[in-house]
ZAMARGU-4260 file (C-alpha; in steps of 0.2 Angstrom, whole numbers, plus 5000, padded with zeros to 4 digits):
<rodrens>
0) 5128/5056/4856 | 5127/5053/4875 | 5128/5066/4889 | 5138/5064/4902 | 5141/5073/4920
5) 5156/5077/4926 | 5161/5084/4943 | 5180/5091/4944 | 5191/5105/4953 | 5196/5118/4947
10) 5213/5128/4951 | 5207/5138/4964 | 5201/5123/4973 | 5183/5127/4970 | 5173/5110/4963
15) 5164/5112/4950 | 5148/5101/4941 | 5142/5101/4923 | 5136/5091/4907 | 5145/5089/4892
20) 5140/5080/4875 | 5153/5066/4870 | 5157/5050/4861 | 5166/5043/4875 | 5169/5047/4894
25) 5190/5050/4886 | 5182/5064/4878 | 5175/5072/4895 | 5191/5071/4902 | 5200/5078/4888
30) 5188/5093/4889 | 5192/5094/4906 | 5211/5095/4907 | 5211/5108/4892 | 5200/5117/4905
35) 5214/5115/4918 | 5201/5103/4931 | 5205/5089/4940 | 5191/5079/4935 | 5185/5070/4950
40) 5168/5059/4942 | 5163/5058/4925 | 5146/5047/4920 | 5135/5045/4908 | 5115/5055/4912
45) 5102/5040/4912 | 5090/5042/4902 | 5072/5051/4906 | 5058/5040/4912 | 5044/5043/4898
50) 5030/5031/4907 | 5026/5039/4926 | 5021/5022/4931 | 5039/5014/4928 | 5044/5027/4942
55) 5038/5014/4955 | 5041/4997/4946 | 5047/4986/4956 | 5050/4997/4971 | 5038/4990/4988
60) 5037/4995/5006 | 5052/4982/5010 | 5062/4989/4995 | 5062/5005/5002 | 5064/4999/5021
65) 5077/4988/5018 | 5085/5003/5007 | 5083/5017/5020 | 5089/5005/5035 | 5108/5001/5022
70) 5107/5021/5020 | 5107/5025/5039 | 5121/5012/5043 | 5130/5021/5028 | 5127/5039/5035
75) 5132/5036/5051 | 5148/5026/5047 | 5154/5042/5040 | 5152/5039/5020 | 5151/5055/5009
80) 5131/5055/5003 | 5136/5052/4984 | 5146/5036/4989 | 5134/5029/4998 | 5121/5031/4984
85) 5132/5023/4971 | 5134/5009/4984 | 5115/5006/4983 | 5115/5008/4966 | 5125/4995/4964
90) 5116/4984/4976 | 5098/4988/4968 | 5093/4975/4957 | 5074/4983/4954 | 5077/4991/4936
95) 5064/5005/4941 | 5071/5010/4959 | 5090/5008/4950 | 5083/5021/4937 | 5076/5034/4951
100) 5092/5031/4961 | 5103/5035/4944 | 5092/5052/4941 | 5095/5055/4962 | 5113/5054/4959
105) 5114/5064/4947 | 5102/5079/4953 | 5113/5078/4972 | 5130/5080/4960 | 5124/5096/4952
110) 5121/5103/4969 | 5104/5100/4972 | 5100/5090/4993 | 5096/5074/4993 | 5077/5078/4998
115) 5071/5090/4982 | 5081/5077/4972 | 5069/5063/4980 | 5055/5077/4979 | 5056/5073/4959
120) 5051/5053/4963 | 5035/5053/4972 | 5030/5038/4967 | 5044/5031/4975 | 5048/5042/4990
125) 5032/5050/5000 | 5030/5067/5006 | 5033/5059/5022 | 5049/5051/5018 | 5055/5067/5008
130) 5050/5080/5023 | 5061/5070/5037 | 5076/5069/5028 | 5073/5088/5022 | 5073/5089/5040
135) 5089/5076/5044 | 5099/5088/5032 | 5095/5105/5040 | 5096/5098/5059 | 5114/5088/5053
140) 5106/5072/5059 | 5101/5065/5042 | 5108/5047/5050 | 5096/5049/5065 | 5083/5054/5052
145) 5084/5039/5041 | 5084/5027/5055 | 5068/5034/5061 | 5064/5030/5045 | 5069/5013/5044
150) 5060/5009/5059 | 5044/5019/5052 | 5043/5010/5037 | 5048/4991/5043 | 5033/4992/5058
155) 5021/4997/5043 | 5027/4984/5030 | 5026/4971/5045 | 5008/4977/5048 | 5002/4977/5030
160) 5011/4961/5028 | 5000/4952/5041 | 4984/4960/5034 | 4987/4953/5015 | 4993/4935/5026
165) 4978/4934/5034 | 4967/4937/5017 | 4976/4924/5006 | 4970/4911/5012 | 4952/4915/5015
170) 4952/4924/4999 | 4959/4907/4989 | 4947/4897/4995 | 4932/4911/4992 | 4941/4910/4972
175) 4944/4891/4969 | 4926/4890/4976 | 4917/4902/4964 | 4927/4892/4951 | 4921/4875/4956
180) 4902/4882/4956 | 4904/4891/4939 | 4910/4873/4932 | 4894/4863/4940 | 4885/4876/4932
185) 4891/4877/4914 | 4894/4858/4914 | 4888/4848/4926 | 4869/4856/4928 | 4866/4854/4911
190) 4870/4837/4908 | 4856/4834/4922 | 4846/4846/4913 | 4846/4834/4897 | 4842/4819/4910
195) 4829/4826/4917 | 4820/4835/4900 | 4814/4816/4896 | 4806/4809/4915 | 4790/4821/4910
200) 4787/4825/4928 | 4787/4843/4935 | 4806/4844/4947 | 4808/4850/4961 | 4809/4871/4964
205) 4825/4869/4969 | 4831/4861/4954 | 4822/4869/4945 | 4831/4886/4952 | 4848/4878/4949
210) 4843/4873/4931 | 4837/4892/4929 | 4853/4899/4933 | 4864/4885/4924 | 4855/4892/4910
215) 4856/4910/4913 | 4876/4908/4914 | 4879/4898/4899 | 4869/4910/4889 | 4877/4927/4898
220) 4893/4920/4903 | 4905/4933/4890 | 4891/4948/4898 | 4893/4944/4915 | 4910/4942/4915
225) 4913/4960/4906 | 4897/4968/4918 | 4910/4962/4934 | 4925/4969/4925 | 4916/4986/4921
230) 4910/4987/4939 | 4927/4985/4946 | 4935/4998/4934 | 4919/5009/4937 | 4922/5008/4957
235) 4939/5010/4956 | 4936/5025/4945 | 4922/5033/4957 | 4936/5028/4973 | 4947/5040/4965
240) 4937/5055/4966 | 4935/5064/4983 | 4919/5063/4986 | 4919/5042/4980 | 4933/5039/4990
245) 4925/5050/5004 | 4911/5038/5004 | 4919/5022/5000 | 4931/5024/5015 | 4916/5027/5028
250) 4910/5011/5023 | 4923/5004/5026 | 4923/5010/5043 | 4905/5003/5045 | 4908/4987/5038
255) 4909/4973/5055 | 4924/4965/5060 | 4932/4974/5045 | 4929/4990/5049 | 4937/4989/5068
260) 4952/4983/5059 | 4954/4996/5046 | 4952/5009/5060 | 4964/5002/5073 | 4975/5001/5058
265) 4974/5019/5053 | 4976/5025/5072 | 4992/5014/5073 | 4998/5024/5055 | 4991/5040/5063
270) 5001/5038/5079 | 5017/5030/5072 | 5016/5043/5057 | 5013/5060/5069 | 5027/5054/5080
275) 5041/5049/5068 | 5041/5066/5061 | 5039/5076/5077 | 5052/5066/5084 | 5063/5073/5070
280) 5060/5091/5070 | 5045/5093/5059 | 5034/5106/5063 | 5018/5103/5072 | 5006/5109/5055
285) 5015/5105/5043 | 5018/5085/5052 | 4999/5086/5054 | 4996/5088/5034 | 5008/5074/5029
290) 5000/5064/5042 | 4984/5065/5035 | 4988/5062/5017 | 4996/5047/5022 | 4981/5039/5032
295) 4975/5030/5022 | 4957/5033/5026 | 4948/5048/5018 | 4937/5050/5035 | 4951/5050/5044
300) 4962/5063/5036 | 4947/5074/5035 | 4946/5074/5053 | 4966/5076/5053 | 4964/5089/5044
305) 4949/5097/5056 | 4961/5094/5069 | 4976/5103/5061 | 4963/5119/5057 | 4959/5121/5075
310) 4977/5119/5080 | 4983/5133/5068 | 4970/5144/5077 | 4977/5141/5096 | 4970/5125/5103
315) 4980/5109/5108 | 4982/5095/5097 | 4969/5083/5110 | 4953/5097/5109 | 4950/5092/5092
320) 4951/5074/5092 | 4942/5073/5105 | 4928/5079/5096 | 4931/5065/5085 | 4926/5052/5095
325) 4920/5038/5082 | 4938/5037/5076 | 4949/5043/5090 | 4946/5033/5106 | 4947/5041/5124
330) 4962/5033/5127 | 4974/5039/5115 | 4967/5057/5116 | 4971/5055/5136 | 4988/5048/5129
335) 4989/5064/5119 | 4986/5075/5132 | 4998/5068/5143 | 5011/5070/5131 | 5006/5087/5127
340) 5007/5092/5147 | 5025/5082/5148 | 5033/5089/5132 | 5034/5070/5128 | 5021/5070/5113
345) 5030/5061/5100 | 5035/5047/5114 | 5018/5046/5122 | 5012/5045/5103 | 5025/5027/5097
350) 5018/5020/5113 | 5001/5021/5108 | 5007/5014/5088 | 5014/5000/5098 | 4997/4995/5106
355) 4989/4998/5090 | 4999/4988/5082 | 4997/4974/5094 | 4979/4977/5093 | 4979/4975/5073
360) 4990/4959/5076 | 4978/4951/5089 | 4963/4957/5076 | 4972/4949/5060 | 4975/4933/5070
365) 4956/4933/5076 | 4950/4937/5060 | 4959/4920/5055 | 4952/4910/5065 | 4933/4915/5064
370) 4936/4918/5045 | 4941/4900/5039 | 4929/4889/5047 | 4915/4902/5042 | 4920/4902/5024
375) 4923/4884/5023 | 4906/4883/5029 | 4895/4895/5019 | 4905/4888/5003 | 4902/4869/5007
380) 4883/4873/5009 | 4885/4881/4992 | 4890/4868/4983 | 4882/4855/4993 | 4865/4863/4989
385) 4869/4862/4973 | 4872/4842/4972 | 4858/4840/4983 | 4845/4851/4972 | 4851/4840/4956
390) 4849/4823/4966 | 4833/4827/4973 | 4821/4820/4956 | 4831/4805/4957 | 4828/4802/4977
395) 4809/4807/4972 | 4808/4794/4958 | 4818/4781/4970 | 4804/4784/4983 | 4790/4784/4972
400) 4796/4765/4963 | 4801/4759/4979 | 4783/4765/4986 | 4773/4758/4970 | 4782/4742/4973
405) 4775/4740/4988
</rodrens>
């Protein structure tokens, strides 16, 4: 039989909350008039997620934004917190996000708040996003909170957004032209191959290398193509261990053109991060730890984290990352320091996500430009070498029967 929760009053006045087992909600309500209690919501318990992944199907960066901007306008028009829940609920079309939101519901109408019922759903809701609206419902200003929020999360989704736009195309021209190469050597180059067995004369070595590796494919295409499935498995595997990831994310940093993307990108999240949850009553330390676990760069939140040690022992937030400077430039430890002097920290700090941000759009935009004509380039010598190596024997013999006839 299903469960269901029901939330009533009693006579006293006092509203009371509980689960009841039932064939049908008529049932609950019976129960609850024998009890003398006004019944005020009954509603069936969702189901328990069994697969941890599910907890975050469906649900992206702009899910969430657009959900947290319709929750603020909610809040501060003066709906009760459970209503404007089942509003969304009814709005969410994402079966995964509708079931998180259905468990959120339900925990926030047995009493618990609405940041230890989001705790439950990590995957879904950040330690970011659950501190600041722990901190929106203990300040009263949860409206405030979540339009911080909103804001936070739609500049980052923008960001990200431009990133991955700026890699599509580059990245499908880099894929279509692996596949065209892989074809001219599985069935082109031996056709060739059979061609140029019979002429007798020794080809030229860069035939010859293309022959040699038309061969090598064809006979280890299946061990190849499980050897580059095993590496990227066994890299991601070795990226989710500290000290993979550790390594994995300096290189990144080193890597040109790429690398001064990633950091501006990190210092923008660092920035916008450390700010929206200062700005909203967080605690120095504590903002400090999220901010680093939300980085994005495993160099980064080390240093953070350096940062946050020295901090807790007396010291001001720009000491530290001044000693930092490979990833935190002068200007933005200058901009810290003014903050910190002015008691404006968590404004000086948006300022300088807003000229990162611009920085990372400038760089994305850049990276375009040189990216396609370079890729374009490398790949049509590619493929043009290819032709040309398997065209040379027959320019050789052309020469040599044009030369004889003379």
């Amino acid at each position: 039989m299903p469960v269901y929760i029901w939330k009533g009053r009693d006579a006293s006045g006092e509203i009371q909350t509980g689960e009841y087992t039932a064939n049908s909600p008529q049932e609950v309500y019976r129960m609850l008039r024998d009890k003398k209690i006004v019944p005020l919501s009954v509603r069936k318990k969702p189901k328990e997620l069994t697969l941890p992944f599910l907890k975050k199907a469906g649900v992206s960066g702009r899910d969430l934004a657009v959900f947290t901007r319709q929750f603020a306008t909610m809040i501060n028009a003066g709906l009760p917190l459970i209503k404007c829940l089942q509003i969304q609920l009814e709005q969410v079309t994402k079966p995964g996000f509708k079931n998180v939101l259905e468990h959120i519901i339900s925990d926030v109408e047995g009493g618990s708040t609405l940041a230890d019922a989001m705790r439950k759903h990590r995957a879904v809701f950040s330690e970011l996003y659950v501190n600041m609206v722990a901190a929106g419902e203990q300040g009263g200003a949860l409206d405030v909170i979540l339009e911080r929020l909103a804001t936070y999360l739609e500049k980052s989704t923008e960001i990200v957004r431009k990133i991955r736009g700026a890699m599509i195309y580059p990245a499908m021209i880099v894929l279509v032209s692996i596949g065209a190469v892989a074809i001219i050597l599985l069935f082109v180059i031996p056709t060739f191959a059979e061609m140029y067995a019979g002429m007798g004369a020794q080809l030229p070595l860069p035939t010859r290398i293309v022959i040699m590796m038309s061969n090598i494919l064809r006979k280890n295409f299946l061990f190849i193509f499980a050897a580059l499935i095993g590496l990227f498995f066994a890299v991601r595997a070795y990226y989710n261990t500290s000290k993979g990831r550790e390594q994995i994310d300096a290189l990144i940093l080193r890597v040109p053109i790429f690398g001064d993307l990633a950091l501006k990108q990190s210092i923008a999240r660092f920035s916008r991060t450390l700010a929206t949850l200062l700005g909203s009553g967080v605690a120095i330390l504590d903002a400090l730890e999220i901010t680093a676990k939300t980085s994005g760069n495993k160099i980064i939140e080390n240093a953070i984290m350096r940062a946050r040690e020295s901090i807790s022992q007396g010291e001001s937030i720009a000491v530290p990352l001044q000693k930092e400077k490979r990833l935190f430039p002068p200007m933005v430890v200058q901009m810290i320091t003014i903050g910190e002097q002015t008691g404006g920290l968590d404004e000086m700090l948006n300022k300088v996500a807003d000229f990162y941000d611009s920085e990372v759009d400038q760089a994305v935009s850049n990276l375009m430009a040189a990216l396609e004509p370079i890729v374009i380039v490398f790949l049509g010598v590619i493929i043009g070498g290819i032709v040309m190596a398997m065209y040379l024997p027959i320019f050789k013999l052309a020469t040599t029967v044009l030369g004889g006839g003379m």
